[in-house]
N, C-alpha and C positions, 0 to 999 in steps of 0.2 A: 504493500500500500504506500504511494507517493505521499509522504507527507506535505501538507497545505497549509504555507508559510502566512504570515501579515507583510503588510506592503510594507512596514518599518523591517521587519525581516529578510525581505527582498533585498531592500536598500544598502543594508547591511552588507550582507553576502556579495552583494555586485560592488561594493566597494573593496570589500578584502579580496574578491579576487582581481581588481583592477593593483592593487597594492597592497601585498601581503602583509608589508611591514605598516602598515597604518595607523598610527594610536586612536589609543579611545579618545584625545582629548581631538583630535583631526575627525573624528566620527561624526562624536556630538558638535562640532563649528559645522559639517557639512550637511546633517540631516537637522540640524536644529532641534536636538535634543541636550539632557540634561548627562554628565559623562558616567552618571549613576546608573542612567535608565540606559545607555547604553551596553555597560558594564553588567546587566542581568538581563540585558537579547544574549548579549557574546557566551556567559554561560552557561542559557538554556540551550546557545544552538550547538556549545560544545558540549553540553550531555548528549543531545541527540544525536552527537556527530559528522553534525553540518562543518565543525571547525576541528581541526584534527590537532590544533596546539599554533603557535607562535613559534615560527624558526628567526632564526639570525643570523644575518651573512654577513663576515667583516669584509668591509671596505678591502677592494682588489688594488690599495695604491700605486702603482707599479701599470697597471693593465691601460691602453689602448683599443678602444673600441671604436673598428670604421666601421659604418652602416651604409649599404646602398648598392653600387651594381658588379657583378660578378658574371664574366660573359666568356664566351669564345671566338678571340679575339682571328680574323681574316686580313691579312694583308695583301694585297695587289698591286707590284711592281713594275708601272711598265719600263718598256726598254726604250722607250720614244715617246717625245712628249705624246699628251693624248688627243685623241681625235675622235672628234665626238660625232657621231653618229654613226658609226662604225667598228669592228671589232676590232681591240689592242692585244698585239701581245703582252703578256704579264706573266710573270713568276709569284707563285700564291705561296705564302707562308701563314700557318695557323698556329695558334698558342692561347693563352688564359690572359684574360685583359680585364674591364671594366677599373672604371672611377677608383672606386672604394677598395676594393682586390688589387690592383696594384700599389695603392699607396700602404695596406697594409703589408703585401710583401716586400714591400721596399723598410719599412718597420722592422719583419720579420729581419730581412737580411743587417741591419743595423743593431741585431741582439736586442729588440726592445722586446716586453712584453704585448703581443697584440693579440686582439680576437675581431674576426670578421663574421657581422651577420650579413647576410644576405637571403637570395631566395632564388630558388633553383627548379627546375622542373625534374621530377620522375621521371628523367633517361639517363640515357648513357655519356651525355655531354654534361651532367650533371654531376654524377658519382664521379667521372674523374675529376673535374674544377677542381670539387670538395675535398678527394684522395689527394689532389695536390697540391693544398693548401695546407694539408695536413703536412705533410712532405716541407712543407719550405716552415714551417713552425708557429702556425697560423692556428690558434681557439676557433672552431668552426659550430661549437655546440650550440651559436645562439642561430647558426643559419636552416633555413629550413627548406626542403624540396616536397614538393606543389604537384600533385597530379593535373592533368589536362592543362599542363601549362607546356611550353617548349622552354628551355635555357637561354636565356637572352643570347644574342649573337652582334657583332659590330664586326661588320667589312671596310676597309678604309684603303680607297686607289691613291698609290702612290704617285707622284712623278720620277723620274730617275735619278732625282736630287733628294732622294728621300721625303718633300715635303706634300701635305697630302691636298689631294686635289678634289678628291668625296669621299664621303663618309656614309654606310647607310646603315641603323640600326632597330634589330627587332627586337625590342623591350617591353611590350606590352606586359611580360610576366611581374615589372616592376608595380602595376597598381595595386598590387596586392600591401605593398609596401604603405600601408595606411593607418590614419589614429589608432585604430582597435590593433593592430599589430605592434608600436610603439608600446600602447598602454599593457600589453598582453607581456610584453618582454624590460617591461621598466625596471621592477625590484633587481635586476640584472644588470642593466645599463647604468642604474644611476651607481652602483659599484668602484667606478671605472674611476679613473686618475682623468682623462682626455678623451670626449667625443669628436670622431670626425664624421661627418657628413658628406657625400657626394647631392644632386640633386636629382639623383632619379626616383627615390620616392614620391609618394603622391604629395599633392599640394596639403592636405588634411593632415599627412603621414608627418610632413616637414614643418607643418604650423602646431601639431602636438608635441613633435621633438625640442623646438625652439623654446617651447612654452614651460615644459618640464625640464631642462637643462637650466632655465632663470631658476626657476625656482628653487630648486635643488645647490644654483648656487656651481655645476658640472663647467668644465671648460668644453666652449665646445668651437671646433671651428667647421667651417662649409667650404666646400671647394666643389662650383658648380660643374654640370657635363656640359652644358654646351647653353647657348644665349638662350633658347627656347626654355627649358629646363630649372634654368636661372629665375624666368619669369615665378616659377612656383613657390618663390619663396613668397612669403609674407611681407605686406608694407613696414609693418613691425620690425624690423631685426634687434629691440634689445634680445639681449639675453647671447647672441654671439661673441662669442671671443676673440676668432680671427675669422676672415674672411680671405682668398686669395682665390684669383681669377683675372682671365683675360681682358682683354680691349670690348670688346662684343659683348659678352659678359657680365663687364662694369658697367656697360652703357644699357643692359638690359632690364638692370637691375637700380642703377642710379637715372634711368629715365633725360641722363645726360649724355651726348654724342659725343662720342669720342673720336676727336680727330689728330690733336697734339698733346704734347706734354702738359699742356695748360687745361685744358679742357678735362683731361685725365687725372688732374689734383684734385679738378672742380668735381670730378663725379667719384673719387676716394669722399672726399670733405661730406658730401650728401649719403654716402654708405654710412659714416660716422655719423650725420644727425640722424638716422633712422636710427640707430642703438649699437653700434658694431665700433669694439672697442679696438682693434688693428684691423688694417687693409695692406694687403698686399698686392699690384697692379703688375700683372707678367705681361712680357712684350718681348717674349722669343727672345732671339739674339740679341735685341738690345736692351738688354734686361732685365731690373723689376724697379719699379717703385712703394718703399713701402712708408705709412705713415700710425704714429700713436701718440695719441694725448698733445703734448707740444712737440715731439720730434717725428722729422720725418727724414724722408732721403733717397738719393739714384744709387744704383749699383749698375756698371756696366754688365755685360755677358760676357761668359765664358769662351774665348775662341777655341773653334775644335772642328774638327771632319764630321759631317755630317752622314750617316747610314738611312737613319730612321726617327724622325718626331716623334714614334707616337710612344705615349708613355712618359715622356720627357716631363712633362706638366706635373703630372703624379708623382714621380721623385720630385719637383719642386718641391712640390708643398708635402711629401715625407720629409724631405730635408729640411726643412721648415719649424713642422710639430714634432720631430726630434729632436732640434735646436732649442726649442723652447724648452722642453720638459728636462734637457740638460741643465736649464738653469742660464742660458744664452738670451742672450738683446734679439730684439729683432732683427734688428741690421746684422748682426752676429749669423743668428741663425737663416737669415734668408742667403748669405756667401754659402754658407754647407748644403742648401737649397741647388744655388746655381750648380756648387760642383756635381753632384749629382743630377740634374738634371744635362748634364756635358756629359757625363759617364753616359748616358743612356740614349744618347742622339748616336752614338757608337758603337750601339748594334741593332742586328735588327728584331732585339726580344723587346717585349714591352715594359721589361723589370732586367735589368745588368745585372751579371752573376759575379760582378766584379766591384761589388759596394763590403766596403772595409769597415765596422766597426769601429775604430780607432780614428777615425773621420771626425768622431764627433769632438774628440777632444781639441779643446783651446788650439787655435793654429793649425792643426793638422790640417785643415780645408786648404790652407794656401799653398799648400807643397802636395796639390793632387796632381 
């Protein structure tokens, strides 16, 4: 016989499973009750064994949590610029890509503590991603694989210069990436030392992330996929820590076009009065610009032989919130930035198997 709750009972339970760790005195603020009459619902529903006891998880200090896309990444190299409406030859290279997935193995490979959620479909493009994130020393427990979905996928045509000239991507599996999934995995998330964000979650997904990251008091920084994607954020950005993104990007999101150096301060300045307490402005080779509080500042780019863009971006900003969490400036930590993202324009994987741990220490960026 199902037992047949009261609507304060309901309320109850659908809180403690939104947040395990919940106290009574956060109960009785949200249902407007008394923390008494709270305290003998919780009781009754642990005799009946609606509540099976209060667990407690210490704080994962140390831990790195990216959230967001995890794909199989298609490259297409032609041998000649391209010519469009017609067929190029091209040399195809496949491997594991996405946002969020590479900047956590780029994490992984720099010894830090990381765990990747994402979302995957029930095939075989899936079970391997996951087996190989496992493989590079990547927390996978919080990701989860989705029947009747496919494994997102990103194809990207190269030109012979390695710079890329289209990009197409099937991510639809990403909507699932939504509030109720945030909320469903929070007691987890808020654990973490550093949230990072990609922008492929849903707009709902990314304005509950932002919302509970203030609250909680979480670093979190966002590092969008592409200007489209960027839109999903929220007018809002307090509650962001750092933000770093392109030219496109910055103007998709700062609602400011971006044409020069001047115009590109102007639309950092407008990310900061939305609530975003660092910006960081990437501009490929020539570059990044970043700004905080009263300091800001240019960093040229890295000179180096070019293979492959892609990826490059995503070591930026690993080398970024590794820098930080070592206790590095921003201007500090956006130099360990560039050198890894110059490692990785240097092959043609999406993640360099030739990132050095001892990178992060003081100076060693300048003698890569």
């Amino acid at each position: 016989m199902t037992r047949q709750w009261g609507e304060k009972e309901k309320r109850i339970l659908e809180k403690i499973r939104d947040n395990p760790f919940i106290t009574q005195q956060e109960l009785a603020k949200d249902l407007g009750l008394s923390r008494s009459a709270v305290a003998g619902y919780i009781s009754q529903l642990t005799r009946q064994g609606e509540i099976l006891g209060r667990a407690y998880l210490l704080p994962e200090r140390e831990r790195i949590i990216c959230i967001g896309g995890a794909n199989l990444d298609r490259k297409a190299k032609t041998s000649a610029p391209v010519e469009w409406g017609t067929s190029n030859p091209v040399e195809v290279r496949q491997t594991f890509g996405g946002v969020a997935r590479n900047i956590a193995e780029n994490l992984a490979q720099l010894e830090m503590d990381v765990a990747l959620m994402t979302i995957v479909g029930q095939d075989r493009e899936g079970e391997a991603l996951l087996t190989e994130c496992r493989r590079q020393g990547m927390d996978v427990s919080l990701s989860t694989a989705l029947a009747d979905y496919r494994t997102g996928s990103y194809t990207a045509v190269l030109d012979p210069a390695g710079e890329m000239v289209l990009a197409l991507a099937d991510m639809g599996i990403y909507d699932q990436m939504d509030k109720a999934f945030i909320h469903r995995y929070w007691s987890r998330i808020r654990t973490s030392y550093m949230v990072v964000t990609d922008t492929n979650l849903s707009k709902e997904g990314l304005k509950a992330l932002l919302q509970r990251c203030r609250k909680d008091g979480l670093f979190l920084c966002v590092v969008p996929v592409s200007a489209p994607k960027a839109r999903r954020l929220p007018p809002d950005l307090e509650g962001v820590s750092l933000w770093i993104g392109n030219g496109e990007e910055l103007e998709a999101v700062s609602g400011i076009s971006v044409q020069d150096r001047d115009s590109g301060e102007s639309a950092c300045r407008r990310l900061r009065e939305k609530g975003v307490d660092r910006v960081v402005w990437t501009r490929g080779a020539h570059g990044v610009y970043w700004v905080e509080e009263e300091k800001k500042g240019w960093l040229k780019g890295t000179r180096t032989s070019v293979v492959d863009v892609t990826g490059a971006g995503d070591a930026f900003a690993a080398g970024v919130v590794a820098g930080l969490k070592k206790g590095r400036s921003l201007e500090s930590a956006c130099r360990v930035g560039l050198k890894l993202a110059a490692r990785t324009v240097q092959t043609e994987a999406s993640v360099s198997e030739e990132i050095i741990p001892n990178w992060l220490e003081e100076g060693r960026e300048e003698k890569l």
